[in-house]
C-alpha positions in Angstrom: 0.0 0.0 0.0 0.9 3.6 -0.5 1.9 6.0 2.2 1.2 8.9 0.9 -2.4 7.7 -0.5 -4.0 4.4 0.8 -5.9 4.0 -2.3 -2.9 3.6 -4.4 -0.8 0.1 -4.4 2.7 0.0 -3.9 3.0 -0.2 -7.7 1.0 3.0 -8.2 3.1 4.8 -6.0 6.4 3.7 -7.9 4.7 6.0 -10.6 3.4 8.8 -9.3 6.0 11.5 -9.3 4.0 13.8 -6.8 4.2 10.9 -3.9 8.0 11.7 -4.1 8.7 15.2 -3.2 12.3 16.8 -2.1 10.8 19.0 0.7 8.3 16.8 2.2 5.3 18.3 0.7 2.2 16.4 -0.3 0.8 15.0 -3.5 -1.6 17.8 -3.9 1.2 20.8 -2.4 3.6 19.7 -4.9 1.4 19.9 -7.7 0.0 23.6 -6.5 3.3 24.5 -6.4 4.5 23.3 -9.9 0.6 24.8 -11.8 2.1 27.9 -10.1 5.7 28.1 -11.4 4.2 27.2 -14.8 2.1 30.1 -14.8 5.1 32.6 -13.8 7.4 30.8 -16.7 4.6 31.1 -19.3 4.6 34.8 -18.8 8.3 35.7 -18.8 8.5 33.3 -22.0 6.2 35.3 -23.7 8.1 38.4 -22.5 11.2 37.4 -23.9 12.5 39.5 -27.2 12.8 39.4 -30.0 10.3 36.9 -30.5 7.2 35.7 -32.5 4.7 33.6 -31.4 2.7 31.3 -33.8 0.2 28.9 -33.5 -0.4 26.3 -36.3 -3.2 23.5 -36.5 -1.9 20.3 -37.1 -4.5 18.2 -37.5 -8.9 17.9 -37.0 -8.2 17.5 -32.9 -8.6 20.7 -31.1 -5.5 20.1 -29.1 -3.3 19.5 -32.2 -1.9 22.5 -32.3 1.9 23.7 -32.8 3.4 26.9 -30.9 6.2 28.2 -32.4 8.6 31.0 -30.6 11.5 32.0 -32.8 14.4 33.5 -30.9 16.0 35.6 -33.8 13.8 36.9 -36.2 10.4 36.0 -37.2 9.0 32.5 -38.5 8.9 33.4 -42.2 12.6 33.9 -42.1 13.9 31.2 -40.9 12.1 29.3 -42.8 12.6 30.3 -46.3 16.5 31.2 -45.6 19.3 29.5 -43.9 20.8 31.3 -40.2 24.1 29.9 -39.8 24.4 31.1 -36.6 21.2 30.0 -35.1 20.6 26.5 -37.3 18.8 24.9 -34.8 15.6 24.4 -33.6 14.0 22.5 -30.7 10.8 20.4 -30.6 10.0 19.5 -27.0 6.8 17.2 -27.1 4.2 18.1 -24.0 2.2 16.2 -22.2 -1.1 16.8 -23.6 -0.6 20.8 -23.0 1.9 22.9 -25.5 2.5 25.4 -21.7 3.5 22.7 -20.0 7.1 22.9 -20.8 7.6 26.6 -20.6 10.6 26.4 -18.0 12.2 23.7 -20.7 12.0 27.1 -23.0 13.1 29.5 -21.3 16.9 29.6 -21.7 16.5 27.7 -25.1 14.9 31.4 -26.3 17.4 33.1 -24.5 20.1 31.6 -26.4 18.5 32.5 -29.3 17.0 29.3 -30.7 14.0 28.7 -32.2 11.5 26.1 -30.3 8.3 24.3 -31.1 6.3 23.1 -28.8 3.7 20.1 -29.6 0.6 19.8 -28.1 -2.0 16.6 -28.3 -4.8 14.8 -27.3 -4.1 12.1 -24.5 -4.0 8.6 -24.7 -7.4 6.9 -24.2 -9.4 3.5 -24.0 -10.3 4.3 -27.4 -6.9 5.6 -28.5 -3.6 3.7 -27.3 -0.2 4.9 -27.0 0.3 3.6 -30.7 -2.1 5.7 -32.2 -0.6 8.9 -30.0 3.2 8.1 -31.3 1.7 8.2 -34.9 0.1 11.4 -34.9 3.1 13.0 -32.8 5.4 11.8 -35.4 3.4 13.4 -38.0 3.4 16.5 -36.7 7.1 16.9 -36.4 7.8 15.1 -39.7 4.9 18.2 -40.7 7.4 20.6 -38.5 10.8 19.6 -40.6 8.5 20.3 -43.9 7.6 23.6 -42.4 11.5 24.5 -42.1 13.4 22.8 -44.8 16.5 25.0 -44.2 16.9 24.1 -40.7 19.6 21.6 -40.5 19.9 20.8 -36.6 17.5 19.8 -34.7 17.0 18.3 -30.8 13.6 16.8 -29.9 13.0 16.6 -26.3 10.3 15.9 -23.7 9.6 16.0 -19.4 7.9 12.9 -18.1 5.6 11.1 -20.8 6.8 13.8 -23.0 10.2 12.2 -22.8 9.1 8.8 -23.5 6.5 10.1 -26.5 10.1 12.0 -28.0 11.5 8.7 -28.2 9.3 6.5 -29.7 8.5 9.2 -32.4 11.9 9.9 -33.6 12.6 6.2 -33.6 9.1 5.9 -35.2 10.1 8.4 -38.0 13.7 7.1 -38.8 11.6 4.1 -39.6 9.4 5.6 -41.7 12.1 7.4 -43.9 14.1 4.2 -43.8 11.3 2.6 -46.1 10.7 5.9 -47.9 14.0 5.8 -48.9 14.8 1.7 -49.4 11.3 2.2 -52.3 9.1 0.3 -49.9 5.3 1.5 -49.1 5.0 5.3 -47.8 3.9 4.0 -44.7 4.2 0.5 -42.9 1.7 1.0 -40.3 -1.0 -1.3 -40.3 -4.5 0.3 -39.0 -6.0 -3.0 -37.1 -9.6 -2.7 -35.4 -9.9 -4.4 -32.5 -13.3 -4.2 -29.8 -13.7 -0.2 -30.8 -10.1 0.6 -31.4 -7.8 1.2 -33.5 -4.0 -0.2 -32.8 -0.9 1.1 -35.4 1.7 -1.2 -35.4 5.0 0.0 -35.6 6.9 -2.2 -37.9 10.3 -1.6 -37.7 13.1 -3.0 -40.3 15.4 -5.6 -39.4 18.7 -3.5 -40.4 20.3 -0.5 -39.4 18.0 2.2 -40.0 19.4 5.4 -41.7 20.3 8.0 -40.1 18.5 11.7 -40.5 20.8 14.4 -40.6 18.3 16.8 -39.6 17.5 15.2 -35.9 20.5 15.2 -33.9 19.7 14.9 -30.5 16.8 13.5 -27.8 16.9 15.1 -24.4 15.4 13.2 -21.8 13.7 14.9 -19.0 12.5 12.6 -16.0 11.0 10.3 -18.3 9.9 6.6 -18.0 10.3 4.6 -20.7 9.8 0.6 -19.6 5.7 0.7 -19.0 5.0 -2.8 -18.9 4.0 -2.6 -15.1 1.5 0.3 -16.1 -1.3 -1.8 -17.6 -2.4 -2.7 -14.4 -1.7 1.4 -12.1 -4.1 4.0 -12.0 -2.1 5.1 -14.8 -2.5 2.4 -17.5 -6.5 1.3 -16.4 -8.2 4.3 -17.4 -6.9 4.9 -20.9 -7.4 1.1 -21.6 -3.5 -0.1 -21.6 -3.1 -3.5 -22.3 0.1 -5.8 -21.7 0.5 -5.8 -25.1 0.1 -1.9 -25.4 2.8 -1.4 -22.6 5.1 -4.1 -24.1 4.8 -2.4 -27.6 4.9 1.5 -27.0 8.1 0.7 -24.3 11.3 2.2 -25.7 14.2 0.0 -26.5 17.7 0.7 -27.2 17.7 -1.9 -30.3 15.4 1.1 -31.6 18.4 3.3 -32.8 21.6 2.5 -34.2 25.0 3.6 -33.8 26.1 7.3 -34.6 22.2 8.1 -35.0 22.4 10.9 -32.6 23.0 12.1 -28.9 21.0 11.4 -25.8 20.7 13.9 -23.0 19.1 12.3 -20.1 18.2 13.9 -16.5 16.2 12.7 -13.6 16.5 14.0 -10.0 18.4 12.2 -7.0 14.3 12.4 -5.4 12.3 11.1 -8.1 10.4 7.6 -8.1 12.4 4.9 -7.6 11.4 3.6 -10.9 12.1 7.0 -13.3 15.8 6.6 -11.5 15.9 3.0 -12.5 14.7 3.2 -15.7 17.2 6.5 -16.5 20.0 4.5 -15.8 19.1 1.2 -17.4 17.8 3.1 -20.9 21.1 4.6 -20.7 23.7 1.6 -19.9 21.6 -0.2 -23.0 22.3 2.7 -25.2 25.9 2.9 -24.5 26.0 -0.9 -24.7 24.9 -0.3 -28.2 27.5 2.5 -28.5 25.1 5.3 -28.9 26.4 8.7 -27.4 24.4 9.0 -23.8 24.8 11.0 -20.7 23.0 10.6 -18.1 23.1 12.8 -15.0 21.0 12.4 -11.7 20.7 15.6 -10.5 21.4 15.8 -6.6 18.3 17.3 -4.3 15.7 17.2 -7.2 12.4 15.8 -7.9 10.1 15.0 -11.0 8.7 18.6 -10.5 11.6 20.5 -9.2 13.7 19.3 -12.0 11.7 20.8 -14.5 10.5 24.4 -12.6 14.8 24.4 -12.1 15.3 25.2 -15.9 14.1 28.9 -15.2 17.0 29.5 -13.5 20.1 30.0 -15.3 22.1 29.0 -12.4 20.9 25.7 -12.2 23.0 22.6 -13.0 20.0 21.1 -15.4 20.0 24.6 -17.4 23.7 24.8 -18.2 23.8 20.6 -18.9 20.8 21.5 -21.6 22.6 24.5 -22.7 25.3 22.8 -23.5 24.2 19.6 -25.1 22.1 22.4 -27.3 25.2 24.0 -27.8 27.1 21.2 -29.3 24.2 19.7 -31.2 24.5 23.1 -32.8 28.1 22.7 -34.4 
């Protein structure tokens, strides 16, 4: 049973971030306290000049929608015409809400780089994580169309957000793996099954090929192994199945080496789990000699780790800045 909440197992706890606080708050205190530094990053992001906000539909769902803050000129610029200096661009998936990751933004814009940030309609009993990684993946294949003279880009996520940045970018070297071997567009097979609709990722059995476009995935206190969700308070009401988890959990075998560069961060008081699962995703990425860092970060949580990004003196806002940095060369 749960400490913190006798209506959650043991197992349920394990995943909920807000059960594991650094200052001894509770569940509900640490979420009032993270809604609130959300609120005061949103603002001072859209304060930040020069900048243009922009907000494109991506698709029929009302959440599907792309913002788009340019940290050196305006959006029609960059994309008709190439900025050497500023060739970069960041896509940082959110979880559900394109606000949620406003803290992720802040000294990304202050550096002067360009950032989108995805939002999208949740996971379901009628719409499993299959379905979700699809669309996601089509809207930032549908970003990279919309700026064709961008040549570096990082995709990166908080939480689920980090998982969902995974899958897709492994979803979408896939994808242009066939495009490019002459196979069919698309090798995702639409299957309906009691009321829903499952899109199986087939993925090919060789080295897939390498976009030069994408080159990095930064990891924010993400989990990535879900097959012990289907049965939490977080896998039962969207429907997850065993074979759901099994499928949508991210694997190492998914990239190949010299794909690109993994960033990943979780805090020293995180779950138990999101520490576990930082360090195994990264000792089976290294194992297949793909370029990871990992970094616990010492007196942080799931929610302080995030909210720490809008300080510049934080040790999570100079290892980002960095690993930007140096996917920008």
């Amino acid at each position: 049973m749960c400490e913190h909440d006798p209506s959650f197992t043991e197992t349920d706890c394990l995943y909920s971030p807000s059960h594991w606080s650094v200052d001894g708050k509770t569940p509900k205190e640490v979420i009032d306290r993270f809604i609130a530094v959300l609120f005061a990053s949103q603002a001072r992001v859209k304060s930040i000049t020069p900048s243009v906000w922009r907000t494109i539909s991506m698709g029929a769902e009302e959440s599907s929608y792309l913002s788009l803050k340019d940290g050196i000129s305006s959006l029609e610029d960059s994309s008709t015409k190439k900025t050497p200096a500023h060739d970069r661009l960041r896509i940082p998936p959110t979880e559900g809400s394109r606000s949620d990751v406003a803290p992720l933004l802040e000294p990304l814009l202050e550096d002067r780089i360009t950032v989108a940030s995805v939002g999208y309609k949740l996971a379901s009993p009628n719409r499993p994580l299959s379905a979700l990684v699809y669309d996601v993946a089509g809207y930032i294949e549908k970003i990279l169309s919309l700026f064709p003279n961008t040549g570096r880009i990082v995709v990166g996520g908080h939480s689920a957000g980090a998982h969902l940045a995974f899958k897709c970018i492994s979803h979408l070297q896939y994808i242009r793996a066939c495009r490019l071997a002459h196979l069919e567009k698309s090798r995702n097979f639409k299957i309906a099954q009691k009321g829903r609709t499952y899109y199986h990722l087939h993925r090919l059995p060789c080295a897939l090929i390498k976009s030069p476009r994408i080159t990095g995935l930064a990891l924010v206190a993400g989990i990535f192994d879900l097959t012990e969700l289907s049965e939490t308070v977080i896998g039962m009401p969207i429907g997850m199945t065993a074979a759901d988890a099994a499928e949508s959990s991210c694997r190492a075998e998914e990239y190949s080496e010299g794909e690109l560069e993994v960033l990943i961060l979780v805090g020293e008081c995180d779950t138990p789990r999101f520490r576990s699962q930082a360090a195994d995703l990264h000792e089976q990425l290294r194992a297949r000699k793909i370029k990871s860092q990992r970094v616990e970060l010492p007196n942080e949580d799931h929610y302080s780790l995030i909210e720490g990004f809008a300080q510049e003196t934080r040790k999570q806002t100079k290892l980002l800045r960095k690993f930007c940095s140096i996917q920008s060369l």
